[in-house]
N, C-alpha and C positions, 0 to 999 in steps of 0.2 A: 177803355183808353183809346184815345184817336191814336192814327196814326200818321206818325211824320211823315211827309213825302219827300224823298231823296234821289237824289241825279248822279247815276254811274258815270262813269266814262264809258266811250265807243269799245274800246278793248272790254272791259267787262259787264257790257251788253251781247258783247257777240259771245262770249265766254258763257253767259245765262242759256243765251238761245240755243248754245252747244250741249247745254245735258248740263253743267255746273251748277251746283245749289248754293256757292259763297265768294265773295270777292273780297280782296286785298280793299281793307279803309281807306286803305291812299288812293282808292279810285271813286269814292265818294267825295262829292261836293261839299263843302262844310262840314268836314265830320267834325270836328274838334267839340260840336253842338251837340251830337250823338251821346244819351244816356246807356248804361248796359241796359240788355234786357228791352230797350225800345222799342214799339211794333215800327215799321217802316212800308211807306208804300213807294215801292222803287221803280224808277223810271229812269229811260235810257236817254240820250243827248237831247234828242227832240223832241223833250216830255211826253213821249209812250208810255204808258205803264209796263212793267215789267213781270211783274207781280207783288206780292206783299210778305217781308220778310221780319229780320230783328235784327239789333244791333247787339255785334259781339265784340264790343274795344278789348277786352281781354285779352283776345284770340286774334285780332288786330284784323279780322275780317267781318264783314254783312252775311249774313244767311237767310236765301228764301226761302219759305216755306209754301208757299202757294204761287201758280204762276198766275199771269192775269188771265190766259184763256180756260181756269177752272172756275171761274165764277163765281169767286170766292171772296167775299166781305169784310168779313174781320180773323183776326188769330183770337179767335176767341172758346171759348168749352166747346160750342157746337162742333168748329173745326177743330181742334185737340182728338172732341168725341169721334169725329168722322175719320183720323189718320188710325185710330188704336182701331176702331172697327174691321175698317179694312186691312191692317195687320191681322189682327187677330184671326181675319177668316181667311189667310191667307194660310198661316200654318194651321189651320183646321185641316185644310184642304191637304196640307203636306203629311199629315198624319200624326204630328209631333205632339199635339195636346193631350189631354187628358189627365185623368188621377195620378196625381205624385210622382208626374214627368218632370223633366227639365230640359228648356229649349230658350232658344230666344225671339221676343215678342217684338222688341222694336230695333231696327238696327238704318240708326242714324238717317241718312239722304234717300239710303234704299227704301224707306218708309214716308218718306216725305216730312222727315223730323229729323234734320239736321240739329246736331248739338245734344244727342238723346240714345243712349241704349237700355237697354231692357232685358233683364233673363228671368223666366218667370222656370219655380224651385217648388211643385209641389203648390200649395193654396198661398207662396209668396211670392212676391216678384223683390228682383234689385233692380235701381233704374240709376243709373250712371247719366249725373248733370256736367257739362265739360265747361262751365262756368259759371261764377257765381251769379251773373245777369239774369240768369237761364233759369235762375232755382223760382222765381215766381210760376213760369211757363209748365216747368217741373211737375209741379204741386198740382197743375188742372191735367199734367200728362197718367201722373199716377191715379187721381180720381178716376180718370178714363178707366184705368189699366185694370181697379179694383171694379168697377162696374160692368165690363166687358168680362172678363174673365173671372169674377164671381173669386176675386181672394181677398183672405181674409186684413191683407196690411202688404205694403209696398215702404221696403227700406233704399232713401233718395242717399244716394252719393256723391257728392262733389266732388267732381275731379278738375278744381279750378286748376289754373296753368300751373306748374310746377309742385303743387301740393303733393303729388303723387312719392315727386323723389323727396321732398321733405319729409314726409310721412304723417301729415295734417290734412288729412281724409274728412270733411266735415259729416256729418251723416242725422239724417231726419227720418224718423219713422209715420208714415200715412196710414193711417188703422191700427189694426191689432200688431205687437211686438213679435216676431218669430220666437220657436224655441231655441237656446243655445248650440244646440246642434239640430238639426231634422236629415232626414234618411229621404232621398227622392232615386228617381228608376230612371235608365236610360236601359233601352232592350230588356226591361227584366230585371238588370243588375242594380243593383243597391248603391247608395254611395251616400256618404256623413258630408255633409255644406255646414258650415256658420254663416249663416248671411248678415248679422250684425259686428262682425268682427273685422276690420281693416279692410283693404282696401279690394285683395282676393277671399274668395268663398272657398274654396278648394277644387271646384272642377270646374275647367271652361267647355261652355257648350259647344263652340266655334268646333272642338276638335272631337265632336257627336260616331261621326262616322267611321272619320278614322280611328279612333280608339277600338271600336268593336272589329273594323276591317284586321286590327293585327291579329284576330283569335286565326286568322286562316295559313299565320306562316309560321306557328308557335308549337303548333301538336308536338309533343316528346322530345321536346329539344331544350337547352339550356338558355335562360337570356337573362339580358344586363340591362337595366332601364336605368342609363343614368339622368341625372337632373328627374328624379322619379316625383318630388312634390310630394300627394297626397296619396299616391300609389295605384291611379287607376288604369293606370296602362300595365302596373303588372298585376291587378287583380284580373283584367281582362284576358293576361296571356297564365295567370293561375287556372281557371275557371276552363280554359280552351284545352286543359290536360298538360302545359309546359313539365317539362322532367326537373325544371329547379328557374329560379326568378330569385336576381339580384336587385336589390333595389338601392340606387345609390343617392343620397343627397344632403348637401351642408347641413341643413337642420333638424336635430333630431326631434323636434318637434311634431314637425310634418312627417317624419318618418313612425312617430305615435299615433298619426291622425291616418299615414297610410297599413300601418296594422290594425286598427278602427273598420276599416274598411274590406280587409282581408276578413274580418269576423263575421260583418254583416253577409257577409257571401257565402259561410259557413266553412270557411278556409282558416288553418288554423297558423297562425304568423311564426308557433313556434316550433313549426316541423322543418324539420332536415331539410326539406327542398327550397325554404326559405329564408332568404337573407335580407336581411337591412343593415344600411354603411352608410354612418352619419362619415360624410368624406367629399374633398373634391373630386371632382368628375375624372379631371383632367391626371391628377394621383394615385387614383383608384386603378383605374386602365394604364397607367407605368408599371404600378405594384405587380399589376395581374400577368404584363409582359414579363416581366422579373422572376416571379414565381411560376411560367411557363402556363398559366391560365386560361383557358378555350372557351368562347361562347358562341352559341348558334345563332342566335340572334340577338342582334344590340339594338338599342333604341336611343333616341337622343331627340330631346327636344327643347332646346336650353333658352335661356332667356332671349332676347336682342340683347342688352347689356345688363350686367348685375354687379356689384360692388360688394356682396355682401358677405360679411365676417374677414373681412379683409381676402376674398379669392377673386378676384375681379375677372371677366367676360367679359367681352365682345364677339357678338357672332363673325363683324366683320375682321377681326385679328385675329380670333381663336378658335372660328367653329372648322377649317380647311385642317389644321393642324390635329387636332382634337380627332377629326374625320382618319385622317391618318394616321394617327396612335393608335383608334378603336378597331381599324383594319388588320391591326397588328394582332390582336387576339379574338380574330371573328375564324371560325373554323371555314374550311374549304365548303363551297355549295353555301357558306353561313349567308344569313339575312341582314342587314343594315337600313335602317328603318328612321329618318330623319325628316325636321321639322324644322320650318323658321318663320318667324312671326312677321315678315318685315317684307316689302315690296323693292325696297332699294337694292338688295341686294338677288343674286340668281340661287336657288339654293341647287340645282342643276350645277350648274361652274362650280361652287364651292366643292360641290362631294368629288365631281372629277377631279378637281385639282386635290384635293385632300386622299382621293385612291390611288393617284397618279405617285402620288409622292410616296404613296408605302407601298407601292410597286404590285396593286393586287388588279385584275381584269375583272367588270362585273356586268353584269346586265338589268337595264331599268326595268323594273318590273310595272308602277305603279306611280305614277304621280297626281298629286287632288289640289282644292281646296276648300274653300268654303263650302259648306253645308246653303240649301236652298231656304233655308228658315234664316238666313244672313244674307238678305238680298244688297245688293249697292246698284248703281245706278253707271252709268256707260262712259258720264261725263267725268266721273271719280274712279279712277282705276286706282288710284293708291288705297284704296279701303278696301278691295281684294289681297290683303296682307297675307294669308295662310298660304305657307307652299309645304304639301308634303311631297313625299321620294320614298320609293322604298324600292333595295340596290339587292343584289344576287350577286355572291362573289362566285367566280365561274375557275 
């Protein structure tokens, strides 16, 4: 397919030249002409090339993929073939491949494949398309993805604009079908994924390091993983020797899927040290103040926002408060162990303002984020989203 040639504005020529891989449509020249999915060779006021991109009306912005001084021709398989290559030898080099790992292979701009991620699960990958445009582009991304890294099927998911919260996940399988559930390794440790089933698989890679980091604050102590998911944050602090692991979250589904998991470990879900609490977070931790309740270490790593079963969240309304109730029954010396997915906000300010408020003094021990298998790019600082924290009440 040719590609259309399109003229930026001055503002989002300089914004390119700055490290930025997408612009606002409304700084395109004729967009209303623009097809999704379009290849584009983009050029700034004084018809420079800029490089060569796609048109994303969806997403109501343009995204490059190639600049002009890469020497680069078409968006075509070659160049598809060329960005998963250099991916992929990318986290060679970081150590994370291998037999029935799980990591992430493309991640978006830091790859030079805006509109694109990647978690490869063992001999499968999922590749998250962020609109429908994109699902052609998609389709030669996963060929790549099964070519390069020798798997046997790549499940493609559209996360068109809003579909997410409507819960209309489209999804396309490239090769062979995964099994309904498969068992893949991070350090060792086991863990149950569904990669055909909705929109999450049950573990994010993104949070690779820190999960294994909590085995170091956990030896012989009691903890509380609330918003626990699929349970691999307390299979991790199971495994590290904890004296008992609470697991708390709305669904008791996922609270099946995180006993699933306590098996594969050789952990057994129905002994004395372990609990599961289909419950709210925010409930759980009043009851436990009420009933006079002590944990050594709490964990928390709750959505950005959630709606669901009628218990609504927001990090930015509830996570300071939340912060401050769990302070309420963290034992003296206890650990507080927090996470948040979202760049807008500081999760630093948040936990002070939320320790502040239940009156306890603590000291930062530890703050991270992203894993180096999640590269992003200098121009895009909001796609470094992970902050963790981990607090020492003193």
């Amino acid at each position: 397919m040719s590609h259309k040639g399109v003229t930026v504005s001055a503002e989002a020529a300089r914004e390119f030249e700055q490290g930025r891989l997408q612009a606002p449509l409304a700084s395109v020249a004729a967009r209303s002409a623009l097809e999704p999915g379009q290849p584009l060779r983009v050029l700034d006021p004084a018809g420079r090339p800029i490089g060569l991109g796609i048109a994303d009306p969806e997403n109501d912005c343009v995204r490059l993929l190639a600049r002009a001084d890469e020497g680069v021709d078409a968006i075509d398989e070659a160049f598809v073939a060329g960005r998963v290559t250099r991916a992929h030898e990318l986290r060679a080099t970081l150590g994370v491949t291998g037999e029935g790992r799980a990591y992430r292979l493309l991640n978006g701009s830091g790859d030079g494949l805006p509109g694109f991620t990647a978690d490869v699960f063992a001999s499968w990958a999922v590749l998250h398309v962020y609109a429908r445009g994109l699902v052609s582009l998609g389709r030669q991304v996963a060929d790549a993805m099964r070519a390069q890294s020798n798997l046997r099927g790549v499940v493609i998911k559209v996360r068109s604009r809003g579909a997410a919260s409507r819960g209309k996940i489209r999804q396309d399988i490239v090769g062979d079908a995964p099994p309904d559930a498969l068992t893949v390794f991070e350090e060792g440790v086991p863990f149950e994924v569904h990669l055909a089933t909705g929109l999450n698989v049950g573990l994010f890679t993104d949070m690779r390091a820190h999960r294994h980091g909590l085995a170091r604050f956990v030896r012989g102590r009691s903890v509380l993983n609330g918003f626990s998911y699929t349970g691999s944050l307390s299979v991790v602090a199971a495994r590290a020797g904890a004296s008992a692991v609470t697991s708390v979250d709305l669904s008791a589904g996922v609270l099946k899927w995180a006993r699933d998991n306590f098996v594969l470990s050789g952990l057994d879900p129905a002994h004395s040290s372990y609990r599961f609490a289909a419950d709210d977070v925010g409930r759980y931790v009043a009851n436990a103040a009420r009933d006079h309740r002590a944990y050594d270490v709490i964990v928390l790593d709750p959505p950005t926002f959630s709606a669901a079963r009628g218990a609504s969240f927001s990090i930015e309304r509830d996570y300071a408060p939340l912060i401050a109730a769990a302070a309420t029954v963290l034992s003296s010396g206890g650990v507080l162990w927090l996470a948040c997915n979202t760049r807008e906000i500081s999760l630093t300010a948040i936990a002070q303002a939320g320790l502040q408020g239940a009156g306890r003094a603590v000291q930062l021990l530890e703050t991270g984020g992203l894993p180096p298998d999640y590269p992003t790019v200098p121009g895009h600082p909001e796609d470094r989203y992970l902050q963790v924290g981990v607090f020492r009440i003193v």
